[in-house]
mmJSON file of the N, C-alpha and C atoms, coordinates in Angstrom:
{"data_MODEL":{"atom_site":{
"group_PDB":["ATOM","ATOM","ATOM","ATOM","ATOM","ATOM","ATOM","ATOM","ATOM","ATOM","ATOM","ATOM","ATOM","ATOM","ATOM","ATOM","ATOM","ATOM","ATOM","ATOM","ATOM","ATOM","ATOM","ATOM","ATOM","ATOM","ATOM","ATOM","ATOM","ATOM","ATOM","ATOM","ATOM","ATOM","ATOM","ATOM","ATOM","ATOM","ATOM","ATOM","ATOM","ATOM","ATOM","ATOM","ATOM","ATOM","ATOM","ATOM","ATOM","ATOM","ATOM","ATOM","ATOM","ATOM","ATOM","ATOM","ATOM","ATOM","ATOM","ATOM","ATOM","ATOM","ATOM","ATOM","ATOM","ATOM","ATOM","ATOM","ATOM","ATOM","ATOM","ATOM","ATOM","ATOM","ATOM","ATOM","ATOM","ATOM","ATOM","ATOM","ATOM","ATOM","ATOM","ATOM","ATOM","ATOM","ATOM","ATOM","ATOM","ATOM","ATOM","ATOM","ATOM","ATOM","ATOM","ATOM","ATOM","ATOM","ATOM","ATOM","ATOM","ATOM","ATOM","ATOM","ATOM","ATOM","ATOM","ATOM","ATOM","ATOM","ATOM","ATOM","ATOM","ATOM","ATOM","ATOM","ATOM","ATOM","ATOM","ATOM","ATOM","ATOM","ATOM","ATOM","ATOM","ATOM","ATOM","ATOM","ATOM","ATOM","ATOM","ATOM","ATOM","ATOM","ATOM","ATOM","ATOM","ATOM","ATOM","ATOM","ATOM","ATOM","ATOM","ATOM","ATOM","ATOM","ATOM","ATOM","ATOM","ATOM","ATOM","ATOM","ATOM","ATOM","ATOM","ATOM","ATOM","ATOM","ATOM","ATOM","ATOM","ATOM","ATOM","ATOM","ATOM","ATOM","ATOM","ATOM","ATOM","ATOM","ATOM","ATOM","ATOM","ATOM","ATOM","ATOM","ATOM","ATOM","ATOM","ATOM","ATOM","ATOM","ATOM","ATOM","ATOM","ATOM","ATOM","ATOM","ATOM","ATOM","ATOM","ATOM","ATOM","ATOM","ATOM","ATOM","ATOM","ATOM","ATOM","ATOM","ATOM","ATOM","ATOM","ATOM","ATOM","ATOM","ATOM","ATOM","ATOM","ATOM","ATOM","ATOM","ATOM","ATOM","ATOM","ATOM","ATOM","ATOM","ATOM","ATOM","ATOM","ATOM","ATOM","ATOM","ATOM","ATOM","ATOM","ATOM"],
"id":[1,2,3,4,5,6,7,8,9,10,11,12,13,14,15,16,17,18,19,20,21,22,23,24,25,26,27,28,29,30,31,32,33,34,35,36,37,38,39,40,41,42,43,44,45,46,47,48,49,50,51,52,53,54,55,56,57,58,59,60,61,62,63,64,65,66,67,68,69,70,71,72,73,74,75,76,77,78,79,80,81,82,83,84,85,86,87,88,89,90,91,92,93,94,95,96,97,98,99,100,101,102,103,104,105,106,107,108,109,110,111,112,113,114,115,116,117,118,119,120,121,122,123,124,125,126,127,128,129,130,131,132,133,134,135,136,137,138,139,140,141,142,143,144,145,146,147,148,149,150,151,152,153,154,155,156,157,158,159,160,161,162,163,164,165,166,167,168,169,170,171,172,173,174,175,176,177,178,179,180,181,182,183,184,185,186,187,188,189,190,191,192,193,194,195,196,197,198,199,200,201,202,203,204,205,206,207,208,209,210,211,212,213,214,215,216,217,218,219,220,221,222,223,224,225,226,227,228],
"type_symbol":["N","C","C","N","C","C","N","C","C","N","C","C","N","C","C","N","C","C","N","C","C","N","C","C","N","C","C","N","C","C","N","C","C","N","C","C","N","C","C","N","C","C","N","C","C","N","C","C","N","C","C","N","C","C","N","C","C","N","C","C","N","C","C","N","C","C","N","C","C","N","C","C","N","C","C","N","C","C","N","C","C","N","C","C","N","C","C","N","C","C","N","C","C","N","C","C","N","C","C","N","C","C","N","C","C","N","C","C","N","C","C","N","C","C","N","C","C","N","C","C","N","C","C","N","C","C","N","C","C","N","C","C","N","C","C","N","C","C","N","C","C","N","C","C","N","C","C","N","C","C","N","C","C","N","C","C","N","C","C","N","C","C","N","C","C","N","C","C","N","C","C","N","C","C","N","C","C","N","C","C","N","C","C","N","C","C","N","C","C","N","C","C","N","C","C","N","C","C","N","C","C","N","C","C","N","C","C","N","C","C","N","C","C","N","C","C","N","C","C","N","C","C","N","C","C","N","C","C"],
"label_atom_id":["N","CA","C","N","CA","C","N","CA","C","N","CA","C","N","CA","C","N","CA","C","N","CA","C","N","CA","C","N","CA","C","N","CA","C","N","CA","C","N","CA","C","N","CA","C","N","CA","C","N","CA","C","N","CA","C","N","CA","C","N","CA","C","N","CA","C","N","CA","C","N","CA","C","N","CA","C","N","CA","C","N","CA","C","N","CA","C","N","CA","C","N","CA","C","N","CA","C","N","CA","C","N","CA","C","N","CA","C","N","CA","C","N","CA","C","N","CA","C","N","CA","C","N","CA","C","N","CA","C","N","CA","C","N","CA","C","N","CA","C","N","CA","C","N","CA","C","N","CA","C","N","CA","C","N","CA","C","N","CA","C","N","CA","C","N","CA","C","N","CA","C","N","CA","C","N","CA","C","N","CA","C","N","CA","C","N","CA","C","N","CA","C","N","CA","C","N","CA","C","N","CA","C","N","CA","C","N","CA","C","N","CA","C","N","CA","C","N","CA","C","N","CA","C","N","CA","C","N","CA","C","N","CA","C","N","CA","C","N","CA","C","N","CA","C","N","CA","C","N","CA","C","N","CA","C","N","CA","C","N","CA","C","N","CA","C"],
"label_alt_id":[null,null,null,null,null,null,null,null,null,null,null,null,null,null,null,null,null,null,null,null,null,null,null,null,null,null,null,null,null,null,null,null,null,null,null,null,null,null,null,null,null,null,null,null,null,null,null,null,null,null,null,null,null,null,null,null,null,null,null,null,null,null,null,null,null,null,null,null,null,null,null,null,null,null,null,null,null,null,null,null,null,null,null,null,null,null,null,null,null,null,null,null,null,null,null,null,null,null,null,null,null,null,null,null,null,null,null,null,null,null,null,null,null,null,null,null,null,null,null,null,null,null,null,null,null,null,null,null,null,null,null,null,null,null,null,null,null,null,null,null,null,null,null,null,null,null,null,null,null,null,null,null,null,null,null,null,null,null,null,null,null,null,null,null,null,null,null,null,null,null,null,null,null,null,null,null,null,null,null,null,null,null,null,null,null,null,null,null,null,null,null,null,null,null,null,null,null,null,null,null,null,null,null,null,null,null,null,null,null,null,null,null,null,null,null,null,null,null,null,null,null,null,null,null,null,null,null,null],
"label_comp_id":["UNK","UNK","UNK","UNK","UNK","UNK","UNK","UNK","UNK","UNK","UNK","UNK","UNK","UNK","UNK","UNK","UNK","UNK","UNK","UNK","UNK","UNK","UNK","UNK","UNK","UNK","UNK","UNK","UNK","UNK","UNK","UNK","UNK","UNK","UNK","UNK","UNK","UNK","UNK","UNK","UNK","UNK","UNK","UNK","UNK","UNK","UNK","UNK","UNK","UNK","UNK","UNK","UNK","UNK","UNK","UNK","UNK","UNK","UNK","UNK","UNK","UNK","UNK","UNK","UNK","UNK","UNK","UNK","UNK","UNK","UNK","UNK","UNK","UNK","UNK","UNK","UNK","UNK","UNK","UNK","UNK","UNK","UNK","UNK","UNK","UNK","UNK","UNK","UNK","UNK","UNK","UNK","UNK","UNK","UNK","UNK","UNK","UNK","UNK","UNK","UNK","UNK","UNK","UNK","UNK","UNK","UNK","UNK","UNK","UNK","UNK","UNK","UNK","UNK","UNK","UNK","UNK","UNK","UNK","UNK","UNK","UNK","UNK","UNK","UNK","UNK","UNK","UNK","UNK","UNK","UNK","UNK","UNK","UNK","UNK","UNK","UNK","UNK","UNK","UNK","UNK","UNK","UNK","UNK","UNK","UNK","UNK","UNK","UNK","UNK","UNK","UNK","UNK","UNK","UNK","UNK","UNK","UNK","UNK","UNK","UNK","UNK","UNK","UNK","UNK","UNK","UNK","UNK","UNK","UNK","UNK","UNK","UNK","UNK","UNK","UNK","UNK","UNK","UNK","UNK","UNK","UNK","UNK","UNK","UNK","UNK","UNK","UNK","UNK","UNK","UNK","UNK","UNK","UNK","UNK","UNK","UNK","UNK","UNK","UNK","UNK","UNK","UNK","UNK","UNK","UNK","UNK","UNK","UNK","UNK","UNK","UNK","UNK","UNK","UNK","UNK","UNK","UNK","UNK","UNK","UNK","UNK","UNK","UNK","UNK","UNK","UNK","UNK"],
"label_asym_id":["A","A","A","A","A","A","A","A","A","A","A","A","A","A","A","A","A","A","A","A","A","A","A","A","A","A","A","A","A","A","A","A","A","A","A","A","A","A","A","A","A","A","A","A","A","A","A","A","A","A","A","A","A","A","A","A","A","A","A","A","A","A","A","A","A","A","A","A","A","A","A","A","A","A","A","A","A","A","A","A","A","A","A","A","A","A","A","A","A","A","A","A","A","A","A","A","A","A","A","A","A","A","A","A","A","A","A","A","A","A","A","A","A","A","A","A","A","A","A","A","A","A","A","A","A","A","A","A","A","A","A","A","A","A","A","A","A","A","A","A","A","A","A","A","A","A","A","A","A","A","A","A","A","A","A","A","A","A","A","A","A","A","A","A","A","A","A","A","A","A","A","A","A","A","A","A","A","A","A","A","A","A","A","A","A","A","A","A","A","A","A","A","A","A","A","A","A","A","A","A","A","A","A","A","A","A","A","A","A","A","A","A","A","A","A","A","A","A","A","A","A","A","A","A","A","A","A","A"],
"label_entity_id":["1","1","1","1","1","1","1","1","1","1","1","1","1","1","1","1","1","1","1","1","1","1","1","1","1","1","1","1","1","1","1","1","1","1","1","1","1","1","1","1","1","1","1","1","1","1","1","1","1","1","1","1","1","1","1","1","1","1","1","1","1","1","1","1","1","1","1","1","1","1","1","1","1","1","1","1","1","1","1","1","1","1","1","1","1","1","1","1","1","1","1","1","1","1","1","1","1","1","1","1","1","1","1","1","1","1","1","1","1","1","1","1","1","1","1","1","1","1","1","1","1","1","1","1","1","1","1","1","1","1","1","1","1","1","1","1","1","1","1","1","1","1","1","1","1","1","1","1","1","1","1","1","1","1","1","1","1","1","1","1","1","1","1","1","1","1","1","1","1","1","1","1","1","1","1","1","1","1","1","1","1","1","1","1","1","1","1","1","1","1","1","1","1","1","1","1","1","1","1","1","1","1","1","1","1","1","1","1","1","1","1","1","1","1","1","1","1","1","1","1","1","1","1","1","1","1","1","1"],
"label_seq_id":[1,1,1,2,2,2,3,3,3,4,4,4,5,5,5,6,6,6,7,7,7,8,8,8,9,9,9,10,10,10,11,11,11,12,12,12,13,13,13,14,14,14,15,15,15,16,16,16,17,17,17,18,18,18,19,19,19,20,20,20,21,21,21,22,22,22,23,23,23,24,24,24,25,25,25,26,26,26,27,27,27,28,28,28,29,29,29,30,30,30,31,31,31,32,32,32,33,33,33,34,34,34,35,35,35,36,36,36,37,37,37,38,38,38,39,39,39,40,40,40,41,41,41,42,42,42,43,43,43,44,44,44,45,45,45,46,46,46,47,47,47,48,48,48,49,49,49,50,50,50,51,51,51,52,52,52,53,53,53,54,54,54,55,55,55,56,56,56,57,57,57,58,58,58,59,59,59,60,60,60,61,61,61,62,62,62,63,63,63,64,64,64,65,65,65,66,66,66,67,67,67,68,68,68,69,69,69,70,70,70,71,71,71,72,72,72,73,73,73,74,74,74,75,75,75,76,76,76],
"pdbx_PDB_ins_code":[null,null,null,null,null,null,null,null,null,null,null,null,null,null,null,null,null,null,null,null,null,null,null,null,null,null,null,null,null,null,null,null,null,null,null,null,null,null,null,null,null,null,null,null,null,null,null,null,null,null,null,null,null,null,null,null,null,null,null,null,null,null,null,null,null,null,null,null,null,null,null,null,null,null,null,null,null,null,null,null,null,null,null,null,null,null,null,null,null,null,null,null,null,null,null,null,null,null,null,null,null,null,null,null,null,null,null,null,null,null,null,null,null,null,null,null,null,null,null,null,null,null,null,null,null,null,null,null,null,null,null,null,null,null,null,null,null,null,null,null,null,null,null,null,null,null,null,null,null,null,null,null,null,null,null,null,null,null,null,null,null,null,null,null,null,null,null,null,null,null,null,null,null,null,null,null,null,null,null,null,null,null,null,null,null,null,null,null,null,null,null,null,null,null,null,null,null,null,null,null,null,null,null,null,null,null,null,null,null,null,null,null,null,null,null,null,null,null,null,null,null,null,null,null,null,null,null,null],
"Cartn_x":[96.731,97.841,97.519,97.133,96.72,95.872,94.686,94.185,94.376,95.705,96.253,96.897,97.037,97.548,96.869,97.11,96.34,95.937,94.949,94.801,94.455,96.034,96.0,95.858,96.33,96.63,98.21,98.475,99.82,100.798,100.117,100.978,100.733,99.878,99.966,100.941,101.096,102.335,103.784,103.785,105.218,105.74,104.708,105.163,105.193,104.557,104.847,106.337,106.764,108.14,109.218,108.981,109.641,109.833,109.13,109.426,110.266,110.215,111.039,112.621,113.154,114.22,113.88,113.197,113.339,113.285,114.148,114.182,113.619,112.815,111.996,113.235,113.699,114.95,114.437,112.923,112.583,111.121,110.328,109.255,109.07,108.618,108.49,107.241,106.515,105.103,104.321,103.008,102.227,103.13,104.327,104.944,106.183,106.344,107.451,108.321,109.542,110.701,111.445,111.826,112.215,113.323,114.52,115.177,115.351,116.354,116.649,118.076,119.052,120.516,121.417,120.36,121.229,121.112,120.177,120.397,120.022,120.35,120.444,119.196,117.744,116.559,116.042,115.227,114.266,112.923,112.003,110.866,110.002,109.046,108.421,107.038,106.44,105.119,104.074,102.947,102.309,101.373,101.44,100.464,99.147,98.274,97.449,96.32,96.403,94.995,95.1,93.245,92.86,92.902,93.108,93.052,93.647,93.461,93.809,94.603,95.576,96.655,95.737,96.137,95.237,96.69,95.728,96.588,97.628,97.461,98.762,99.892,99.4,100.33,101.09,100.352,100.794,101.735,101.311,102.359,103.53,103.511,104.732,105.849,105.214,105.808,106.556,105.816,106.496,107.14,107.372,108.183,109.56,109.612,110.568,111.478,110.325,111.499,111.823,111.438,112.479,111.612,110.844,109.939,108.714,108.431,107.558,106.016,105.185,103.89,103.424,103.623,103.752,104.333,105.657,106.765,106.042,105.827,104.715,103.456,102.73,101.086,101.895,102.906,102.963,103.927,104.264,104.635,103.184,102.182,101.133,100.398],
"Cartn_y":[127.91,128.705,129.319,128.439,128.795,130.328,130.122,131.592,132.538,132.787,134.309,134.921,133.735,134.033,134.989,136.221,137.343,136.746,136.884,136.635,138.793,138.681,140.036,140.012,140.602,141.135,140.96,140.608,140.353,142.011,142.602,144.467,144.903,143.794,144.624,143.833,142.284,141.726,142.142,142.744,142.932,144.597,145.33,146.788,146.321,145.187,144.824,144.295,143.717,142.977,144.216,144.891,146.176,146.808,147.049,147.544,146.916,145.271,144.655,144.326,145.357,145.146,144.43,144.337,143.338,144.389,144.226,145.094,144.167,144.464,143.883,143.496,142.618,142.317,142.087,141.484,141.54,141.346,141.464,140.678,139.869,138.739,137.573,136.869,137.794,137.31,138.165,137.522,137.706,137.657,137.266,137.34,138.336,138.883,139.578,139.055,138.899,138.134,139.088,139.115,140.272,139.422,140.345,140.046,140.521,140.221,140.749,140.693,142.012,141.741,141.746,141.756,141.887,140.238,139.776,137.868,137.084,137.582,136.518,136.339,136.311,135.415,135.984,134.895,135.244,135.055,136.127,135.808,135.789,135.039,134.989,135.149,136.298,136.928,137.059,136.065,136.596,137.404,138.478,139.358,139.493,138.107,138.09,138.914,140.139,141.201,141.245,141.464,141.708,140.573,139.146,138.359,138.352,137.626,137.0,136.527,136.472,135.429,134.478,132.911,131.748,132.253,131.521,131.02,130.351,129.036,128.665,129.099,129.71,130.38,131.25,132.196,133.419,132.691,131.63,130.568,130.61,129.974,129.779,131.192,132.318,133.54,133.863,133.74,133.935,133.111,131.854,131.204,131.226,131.787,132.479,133.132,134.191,135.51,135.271,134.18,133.945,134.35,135.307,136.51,135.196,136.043,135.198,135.432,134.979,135.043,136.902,136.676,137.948,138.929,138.954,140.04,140.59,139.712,139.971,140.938,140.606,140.951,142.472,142.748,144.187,145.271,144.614,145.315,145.234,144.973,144.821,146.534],
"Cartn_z":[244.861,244.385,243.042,242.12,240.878,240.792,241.786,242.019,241.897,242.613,242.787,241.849,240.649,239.484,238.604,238.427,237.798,236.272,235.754,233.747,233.648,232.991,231.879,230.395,230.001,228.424,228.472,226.863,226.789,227.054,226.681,226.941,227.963,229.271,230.232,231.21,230.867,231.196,230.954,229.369,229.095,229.839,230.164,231.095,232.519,232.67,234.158,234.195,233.475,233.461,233.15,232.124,232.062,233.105,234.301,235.67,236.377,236.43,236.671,236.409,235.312,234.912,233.322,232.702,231.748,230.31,229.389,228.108,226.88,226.001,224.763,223.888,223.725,222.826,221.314,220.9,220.059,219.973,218.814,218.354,217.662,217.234,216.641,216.248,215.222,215.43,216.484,216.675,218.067,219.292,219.706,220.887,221.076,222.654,222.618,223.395,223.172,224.089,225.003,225.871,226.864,227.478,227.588,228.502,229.597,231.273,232.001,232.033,231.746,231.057,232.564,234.338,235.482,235.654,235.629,235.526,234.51,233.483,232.099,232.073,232.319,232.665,231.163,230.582,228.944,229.493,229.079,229.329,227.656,227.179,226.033,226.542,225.748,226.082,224.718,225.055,223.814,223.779,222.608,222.537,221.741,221.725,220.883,221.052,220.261,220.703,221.923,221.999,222.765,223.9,223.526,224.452,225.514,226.531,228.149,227.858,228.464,228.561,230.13,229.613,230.116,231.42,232.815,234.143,233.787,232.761,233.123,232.317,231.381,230.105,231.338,232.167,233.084,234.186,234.521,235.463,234.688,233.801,233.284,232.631,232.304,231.842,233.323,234.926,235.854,236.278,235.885,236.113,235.799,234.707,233.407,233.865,234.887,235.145,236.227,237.026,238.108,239.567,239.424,240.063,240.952,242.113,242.638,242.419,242.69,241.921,242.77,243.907,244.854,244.309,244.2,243.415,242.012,241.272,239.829,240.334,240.905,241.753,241.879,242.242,242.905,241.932,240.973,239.486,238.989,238.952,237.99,238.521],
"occupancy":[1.0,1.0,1.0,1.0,1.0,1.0,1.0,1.0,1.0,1.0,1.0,1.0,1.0,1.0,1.0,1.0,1.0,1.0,1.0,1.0,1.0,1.0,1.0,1.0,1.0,1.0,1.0,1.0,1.0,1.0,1.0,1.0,1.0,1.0,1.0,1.0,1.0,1.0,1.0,1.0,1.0,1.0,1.0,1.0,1.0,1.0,1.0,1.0,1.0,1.0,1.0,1.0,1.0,1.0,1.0,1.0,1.0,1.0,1.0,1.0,1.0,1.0,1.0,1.0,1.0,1.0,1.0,1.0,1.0,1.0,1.0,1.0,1.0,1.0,1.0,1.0,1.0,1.0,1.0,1.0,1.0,1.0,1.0,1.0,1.0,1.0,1.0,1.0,1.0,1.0,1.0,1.0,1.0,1.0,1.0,1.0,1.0,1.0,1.0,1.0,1.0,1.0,1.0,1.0,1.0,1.0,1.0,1.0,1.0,1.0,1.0,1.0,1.0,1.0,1.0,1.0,1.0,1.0,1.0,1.0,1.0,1.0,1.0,1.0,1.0,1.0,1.0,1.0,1.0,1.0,1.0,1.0,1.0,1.0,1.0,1.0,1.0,1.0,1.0,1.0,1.0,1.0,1.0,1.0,1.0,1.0,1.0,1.0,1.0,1.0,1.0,1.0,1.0,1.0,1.0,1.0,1.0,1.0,1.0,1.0,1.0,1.0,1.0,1.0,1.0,1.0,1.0,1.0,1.0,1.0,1.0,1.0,1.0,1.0,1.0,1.0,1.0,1.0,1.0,1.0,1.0,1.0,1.0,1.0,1.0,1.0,1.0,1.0,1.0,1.0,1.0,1.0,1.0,1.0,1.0,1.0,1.0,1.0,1.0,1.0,1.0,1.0,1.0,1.0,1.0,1.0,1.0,1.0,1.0,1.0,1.0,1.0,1.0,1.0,1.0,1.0,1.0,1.0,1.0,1.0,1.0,1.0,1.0,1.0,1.0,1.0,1.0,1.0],
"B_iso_or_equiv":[0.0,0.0,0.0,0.0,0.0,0.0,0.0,0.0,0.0,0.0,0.0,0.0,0.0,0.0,0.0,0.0,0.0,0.0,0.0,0.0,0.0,0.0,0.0,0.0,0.0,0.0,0.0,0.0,0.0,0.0,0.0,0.0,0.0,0.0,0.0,0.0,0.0,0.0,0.0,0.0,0.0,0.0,0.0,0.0,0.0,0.0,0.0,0.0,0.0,0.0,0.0,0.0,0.0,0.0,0.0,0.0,0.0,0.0,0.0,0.0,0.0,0.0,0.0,0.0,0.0,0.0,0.0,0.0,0.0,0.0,0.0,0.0,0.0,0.0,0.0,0.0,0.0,0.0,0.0,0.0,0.0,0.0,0.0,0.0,0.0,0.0,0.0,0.0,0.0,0.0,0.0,0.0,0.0,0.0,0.0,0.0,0.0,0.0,0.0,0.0,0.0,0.0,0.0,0.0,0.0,0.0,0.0,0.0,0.0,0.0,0.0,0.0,0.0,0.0,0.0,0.0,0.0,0.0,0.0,0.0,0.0,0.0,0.0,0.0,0.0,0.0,0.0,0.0,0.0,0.0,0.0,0.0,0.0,0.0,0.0,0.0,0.0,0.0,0.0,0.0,0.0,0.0,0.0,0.0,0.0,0.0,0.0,0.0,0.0,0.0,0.0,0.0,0.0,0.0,0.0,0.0,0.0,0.0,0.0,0.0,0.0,0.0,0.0,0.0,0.0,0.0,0.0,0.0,0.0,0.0,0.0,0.0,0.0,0.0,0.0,0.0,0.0,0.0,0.0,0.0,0.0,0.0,0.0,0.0,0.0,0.0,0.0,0.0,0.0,0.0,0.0,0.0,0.0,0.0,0.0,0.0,0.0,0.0,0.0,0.0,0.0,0.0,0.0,0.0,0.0,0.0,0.0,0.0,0.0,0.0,0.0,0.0,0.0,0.0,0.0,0.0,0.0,0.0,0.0,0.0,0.0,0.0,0.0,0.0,0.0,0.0,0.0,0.0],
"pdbx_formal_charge":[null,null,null,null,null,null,null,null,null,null,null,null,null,null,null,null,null,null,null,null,null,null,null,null,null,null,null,null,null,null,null,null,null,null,null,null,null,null,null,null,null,null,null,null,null,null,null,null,null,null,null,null,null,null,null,null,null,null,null,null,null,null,null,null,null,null,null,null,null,null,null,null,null,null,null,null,null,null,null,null,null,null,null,null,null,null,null,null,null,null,null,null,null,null,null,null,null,null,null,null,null,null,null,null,null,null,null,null,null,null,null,null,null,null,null,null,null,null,null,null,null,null,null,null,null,null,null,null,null,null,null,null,null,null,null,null,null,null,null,null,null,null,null,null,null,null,null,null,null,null,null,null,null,null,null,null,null,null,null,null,null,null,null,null,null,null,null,null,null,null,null,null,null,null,null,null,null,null,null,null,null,null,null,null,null,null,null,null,null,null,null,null,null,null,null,null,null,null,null,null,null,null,null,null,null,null,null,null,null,null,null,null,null,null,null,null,null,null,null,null,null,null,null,null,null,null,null,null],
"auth_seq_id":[1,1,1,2,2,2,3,3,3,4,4,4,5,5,5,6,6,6,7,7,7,8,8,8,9,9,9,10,10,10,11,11,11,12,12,12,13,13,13,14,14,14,15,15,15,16,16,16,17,17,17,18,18,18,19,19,19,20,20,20,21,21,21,22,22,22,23,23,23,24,24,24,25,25,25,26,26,26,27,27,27,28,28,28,29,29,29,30,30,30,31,31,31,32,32,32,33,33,33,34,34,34,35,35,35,36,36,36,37,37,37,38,38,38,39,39,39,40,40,40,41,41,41,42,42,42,43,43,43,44,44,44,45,45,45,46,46,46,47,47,47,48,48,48,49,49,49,50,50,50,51,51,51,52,52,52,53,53,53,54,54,54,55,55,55,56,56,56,57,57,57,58,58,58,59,59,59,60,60,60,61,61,61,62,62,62,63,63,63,64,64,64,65,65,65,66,66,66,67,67,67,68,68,68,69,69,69,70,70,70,71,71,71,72,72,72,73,73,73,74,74,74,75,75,75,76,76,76],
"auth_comp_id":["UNK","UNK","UNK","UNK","UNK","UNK","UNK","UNK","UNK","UNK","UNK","UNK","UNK","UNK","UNK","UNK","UNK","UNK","UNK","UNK","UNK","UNK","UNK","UNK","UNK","UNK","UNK","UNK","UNK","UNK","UNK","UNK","UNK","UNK","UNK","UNK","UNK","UNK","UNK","UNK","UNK","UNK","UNK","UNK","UNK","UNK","UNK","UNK","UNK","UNK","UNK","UNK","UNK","UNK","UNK","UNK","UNK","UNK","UNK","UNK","UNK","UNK","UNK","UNK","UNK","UNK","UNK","UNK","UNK","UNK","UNK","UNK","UNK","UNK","UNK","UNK","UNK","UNK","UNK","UNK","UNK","UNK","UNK","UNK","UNK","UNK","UNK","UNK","UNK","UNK","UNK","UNK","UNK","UNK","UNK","UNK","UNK","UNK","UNK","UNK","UNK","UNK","UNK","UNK","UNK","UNK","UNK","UNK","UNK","UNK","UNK","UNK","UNK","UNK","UNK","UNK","UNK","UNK","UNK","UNK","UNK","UNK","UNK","UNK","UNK","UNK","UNK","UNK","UNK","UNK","UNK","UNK","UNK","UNK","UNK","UNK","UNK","UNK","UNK","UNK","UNK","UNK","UNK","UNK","UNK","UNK","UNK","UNK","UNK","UNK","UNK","UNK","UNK","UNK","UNK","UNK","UNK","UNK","UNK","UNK","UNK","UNK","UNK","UNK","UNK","UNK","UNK","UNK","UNK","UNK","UNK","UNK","UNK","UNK","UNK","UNK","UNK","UNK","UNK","UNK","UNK","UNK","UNK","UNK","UNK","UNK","UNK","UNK","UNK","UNK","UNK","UNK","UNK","UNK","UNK","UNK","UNK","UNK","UNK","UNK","UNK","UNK","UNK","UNK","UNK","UNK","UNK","UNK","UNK","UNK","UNK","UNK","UNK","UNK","UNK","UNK","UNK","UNK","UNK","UNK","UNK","UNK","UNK","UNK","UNK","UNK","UNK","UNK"],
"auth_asym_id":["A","A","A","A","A","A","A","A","A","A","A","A","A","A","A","A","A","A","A","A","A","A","A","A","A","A","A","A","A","A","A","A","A","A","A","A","A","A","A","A","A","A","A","A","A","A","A","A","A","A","A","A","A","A","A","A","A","A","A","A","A","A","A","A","A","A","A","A","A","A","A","A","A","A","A","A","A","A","A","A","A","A","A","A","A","A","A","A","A","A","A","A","A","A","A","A","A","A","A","A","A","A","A","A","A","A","A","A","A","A","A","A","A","A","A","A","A","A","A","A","A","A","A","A","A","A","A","A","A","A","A","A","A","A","A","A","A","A","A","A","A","A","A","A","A","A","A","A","A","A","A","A","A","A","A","A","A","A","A","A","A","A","A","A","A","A","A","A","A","A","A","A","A","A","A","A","A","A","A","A","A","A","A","A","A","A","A","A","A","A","A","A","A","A","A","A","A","A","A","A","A","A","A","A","A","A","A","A","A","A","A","A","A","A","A","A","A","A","A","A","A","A","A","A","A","A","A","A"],
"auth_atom_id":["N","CA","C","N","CA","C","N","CA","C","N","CA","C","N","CA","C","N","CA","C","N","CA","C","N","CA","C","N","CA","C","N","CA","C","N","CA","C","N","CA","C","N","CA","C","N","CA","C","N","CA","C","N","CA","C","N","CA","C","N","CA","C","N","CA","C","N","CA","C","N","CA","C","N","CA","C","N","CA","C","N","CA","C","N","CA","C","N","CA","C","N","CA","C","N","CA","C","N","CA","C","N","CA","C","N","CA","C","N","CA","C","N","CA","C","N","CA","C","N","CA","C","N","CA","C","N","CA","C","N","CA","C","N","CA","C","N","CA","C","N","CA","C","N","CA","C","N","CA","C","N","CA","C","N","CA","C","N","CA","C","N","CA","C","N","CA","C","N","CA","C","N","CA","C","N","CA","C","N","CA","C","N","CA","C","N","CA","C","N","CA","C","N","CA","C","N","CA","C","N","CA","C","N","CA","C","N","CA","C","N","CA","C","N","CA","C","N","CA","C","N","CA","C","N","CA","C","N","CA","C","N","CA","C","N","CA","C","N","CA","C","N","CA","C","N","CA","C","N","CA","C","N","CA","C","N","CA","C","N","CA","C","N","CA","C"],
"pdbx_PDB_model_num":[1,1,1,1,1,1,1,1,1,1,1,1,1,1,1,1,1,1,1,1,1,1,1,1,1,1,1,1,1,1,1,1,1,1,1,1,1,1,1,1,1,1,1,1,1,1,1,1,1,1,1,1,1,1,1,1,1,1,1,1,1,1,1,1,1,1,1,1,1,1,1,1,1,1,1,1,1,1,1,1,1,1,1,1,1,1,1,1,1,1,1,1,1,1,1,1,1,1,1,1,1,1,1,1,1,1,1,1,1,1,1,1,1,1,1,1,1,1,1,1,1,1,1,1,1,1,1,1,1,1,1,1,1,1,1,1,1,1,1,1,1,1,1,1,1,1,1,1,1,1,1,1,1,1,1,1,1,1,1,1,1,1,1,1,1,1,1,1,1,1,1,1,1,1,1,1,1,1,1,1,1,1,1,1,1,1,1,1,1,1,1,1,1,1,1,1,1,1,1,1,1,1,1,1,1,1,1,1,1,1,1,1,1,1,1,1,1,1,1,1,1,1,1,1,1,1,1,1]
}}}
């Protein structure tokens, strides 16, 4: 399962979620917090550079939004 889990960039996660309904409510540091204001859901995204966001960091950001690992894969 872990596999299919894409490793992006933190800005290419937070425009994927943006498609999804989700609006940047703020920044805080290296991370951006996003909401989705049709089901309450918070997602926290970090944007360190250039780096990868790790598998399970990316597990857990989709876990967040509620979204299935599939549903994510096809916003990306």
């Amino acid at each position: 399962m872990s596999n299919k889990i894409p490793v992006l960039k933190g800005k290419e996660v937070v425009r994927a979620l943006e498609k999804a309904g989700f609006v940047v409510k703020r920044t805080t540091g290296s991370h951006v917090i996003l909401k989705n204001n049709s089901t309450s859901k918070i997602a926290i995204v970090p944007t360190h550079g250039s780096k990868d966001i790790k598998r399970g960091t990316m597990f857990s950001i989709i876990r967040q939004t509620g979204l299935s690992i599939e549903a994510f894969i096809e916003l990306i």
